[in-house]
N, C-alpha and C positions, 0 to 999 in steps of 0.2 A: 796185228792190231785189229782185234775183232770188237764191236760195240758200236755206239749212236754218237755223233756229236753234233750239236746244236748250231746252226747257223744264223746270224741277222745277216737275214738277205738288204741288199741296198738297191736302189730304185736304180735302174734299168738293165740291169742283171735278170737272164732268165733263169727259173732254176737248174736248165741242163748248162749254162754257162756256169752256176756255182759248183754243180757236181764235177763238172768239168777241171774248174781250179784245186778243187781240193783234193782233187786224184793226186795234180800236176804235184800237189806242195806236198803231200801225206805220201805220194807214190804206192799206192792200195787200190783194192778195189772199189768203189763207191757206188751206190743205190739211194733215189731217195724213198718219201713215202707218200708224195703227191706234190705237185705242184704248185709254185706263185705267182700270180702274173708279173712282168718284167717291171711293170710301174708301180705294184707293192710293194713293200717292205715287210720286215719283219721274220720270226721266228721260222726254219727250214728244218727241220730234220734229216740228217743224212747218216744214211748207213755204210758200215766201213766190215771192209773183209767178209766172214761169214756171217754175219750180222743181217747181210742184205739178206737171207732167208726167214726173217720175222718180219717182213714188207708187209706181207699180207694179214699181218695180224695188228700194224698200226694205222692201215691205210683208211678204216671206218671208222675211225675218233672223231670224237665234236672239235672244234675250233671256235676262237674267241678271238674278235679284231674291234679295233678302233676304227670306224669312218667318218670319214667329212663329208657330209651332203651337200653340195651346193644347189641354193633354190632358185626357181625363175630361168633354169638353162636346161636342154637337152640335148645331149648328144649324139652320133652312130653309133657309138661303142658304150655309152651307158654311163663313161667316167671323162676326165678332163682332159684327157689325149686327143680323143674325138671331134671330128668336125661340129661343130654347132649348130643345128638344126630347127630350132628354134628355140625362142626367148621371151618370156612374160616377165611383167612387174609382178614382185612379190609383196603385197600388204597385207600380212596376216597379221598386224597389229589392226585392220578395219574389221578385221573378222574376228577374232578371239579377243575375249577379256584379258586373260591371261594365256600366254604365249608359250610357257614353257609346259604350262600343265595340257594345253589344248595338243599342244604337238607330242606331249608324251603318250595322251589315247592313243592317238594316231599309230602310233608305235608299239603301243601295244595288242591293237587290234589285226598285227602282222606276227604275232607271235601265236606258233602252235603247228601240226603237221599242213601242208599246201602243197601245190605246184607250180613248177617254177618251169618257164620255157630258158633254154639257154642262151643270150644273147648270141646274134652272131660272128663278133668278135670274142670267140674262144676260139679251143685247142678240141673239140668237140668233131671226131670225124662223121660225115655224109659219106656212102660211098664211096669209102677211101679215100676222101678227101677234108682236110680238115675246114672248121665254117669260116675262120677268118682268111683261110686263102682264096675261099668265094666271096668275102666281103671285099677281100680287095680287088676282085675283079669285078666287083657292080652287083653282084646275084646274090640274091636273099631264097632260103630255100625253107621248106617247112620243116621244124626243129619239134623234137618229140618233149611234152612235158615230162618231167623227173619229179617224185617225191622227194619232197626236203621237209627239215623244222627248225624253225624258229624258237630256241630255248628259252630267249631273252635278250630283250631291247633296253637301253637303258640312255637317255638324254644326260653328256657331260659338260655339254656346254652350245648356249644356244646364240649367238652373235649373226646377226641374219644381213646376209640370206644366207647364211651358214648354220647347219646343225651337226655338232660332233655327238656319235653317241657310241655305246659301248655293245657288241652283237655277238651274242652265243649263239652255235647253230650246228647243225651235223655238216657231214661228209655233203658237198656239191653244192651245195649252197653257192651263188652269185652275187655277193656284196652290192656289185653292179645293177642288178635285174634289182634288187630288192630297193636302192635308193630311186632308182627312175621309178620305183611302182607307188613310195612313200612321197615321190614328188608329182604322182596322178593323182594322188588320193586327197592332198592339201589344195589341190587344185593348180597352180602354177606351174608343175614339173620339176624338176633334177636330178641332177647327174653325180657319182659317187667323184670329190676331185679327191683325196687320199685314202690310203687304204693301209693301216699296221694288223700285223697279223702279232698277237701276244702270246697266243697258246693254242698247241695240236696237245690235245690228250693232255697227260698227266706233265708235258714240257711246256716250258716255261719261258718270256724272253728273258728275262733275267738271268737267264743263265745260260745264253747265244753267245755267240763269239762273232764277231765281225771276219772276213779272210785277209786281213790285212795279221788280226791279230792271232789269227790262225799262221800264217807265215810268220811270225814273230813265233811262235811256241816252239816251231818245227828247227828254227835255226838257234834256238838256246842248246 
């Protein structure tokens, strides 16, 4: 059983917990092509039997995710898991005339090649150590910037202190790092609270499978 099959990951599944199951249910080998954090969702790609040796040729594709930014909050971790660290009123209806057009500059003024520091709740090793298991022992360490880009930002829905918007980007890119940096820039702060991942490369979620319905296929 050699080739790709699509996963929708479900929120608190890590990816090595999906690869994990769908060894268990397909009984093969499995690989995936990067990782999602366990409180995302969305599209996973995994590789099955020989397959897993075209890793390296899917693991630098762009990616496309839905986020919800919530305004007026910040976190430790950057998203809505996170201890709460501080909190502003949000009144950007005092500041902009219009609300959806002012917050879309904004968003657009984050799109293009940057650098991005990696928060330090990742998967991110320091001297073989990875950063969130320094974060959860109190220790913040200095984390090296990376080249990322920003394809395209796009505002789907503005309900505040909520902003959902639509984000193309390459390989490493931080969903996280990027909503707390959109929540310094408006001035109030915030933190990514969800995260769908729609598409790696040329796949799609639309054509994911859930593992539930993965175990459904395997036992027809």
């Amino acid at each position: 059983m050699d080739g790709i099959i699509l996963i929708n990951k479900e929120k608190k599944y890590t990816s090595h917990d999906v690869v994990a199951k769908v060894k268990k249910i397909l009984k093969v080998k499995v690989g995936h092509t990067g990782t999602l954090d366990p409180n995302a969702t969305g599209i996973l790609p995994l590789l099955l039997c020989n397959a897993t040796k075209i890793s390296k040729y899917l693991i630098n594709h762009n990616k496309e995710y839905i986020a919800e930014l919530k305004l007026g909050v910040k976190t430790d971790t950057a998203d809505g898991e996170g201890k709460v660290i501080a909190e502003k009123q949000v009144n950007l209806e005092e500041i902009f005339e219009n609300i959806n057009e002012s917050i879309q500059q904004i968003l657009n003024s984050f799109v293009g090649k940057t650098l991005q520091k990696p928060p330090m709740y990742s998967a991110i090793k320091v001297n073989g150590k990875k950063l969130y298991e320094l974060a959860r022992e109190g220790k913040e360490v200095e984390r090296k910037t990376r080249k990322v880009q920003i394809l395209d930002i796009q505002i789907k829905e503005v309900k505040l202190p909520r902003v959902r918007m639509e984000v193309s980007c390459s390989k490493g890119t931080y969903i996280r790092t990027l909503c707390h940096d959109i929540g310094e820039e408006l001035g109030c702060g915030g933190c990514m609270e969800q995260l769908l991942r729609t598409r790696v490369s040329c796949f799609n979620l639309k054509d994911s499978l859930k593992l539930d319905e993965v175990r459904a296929y395997r036992e027809q």
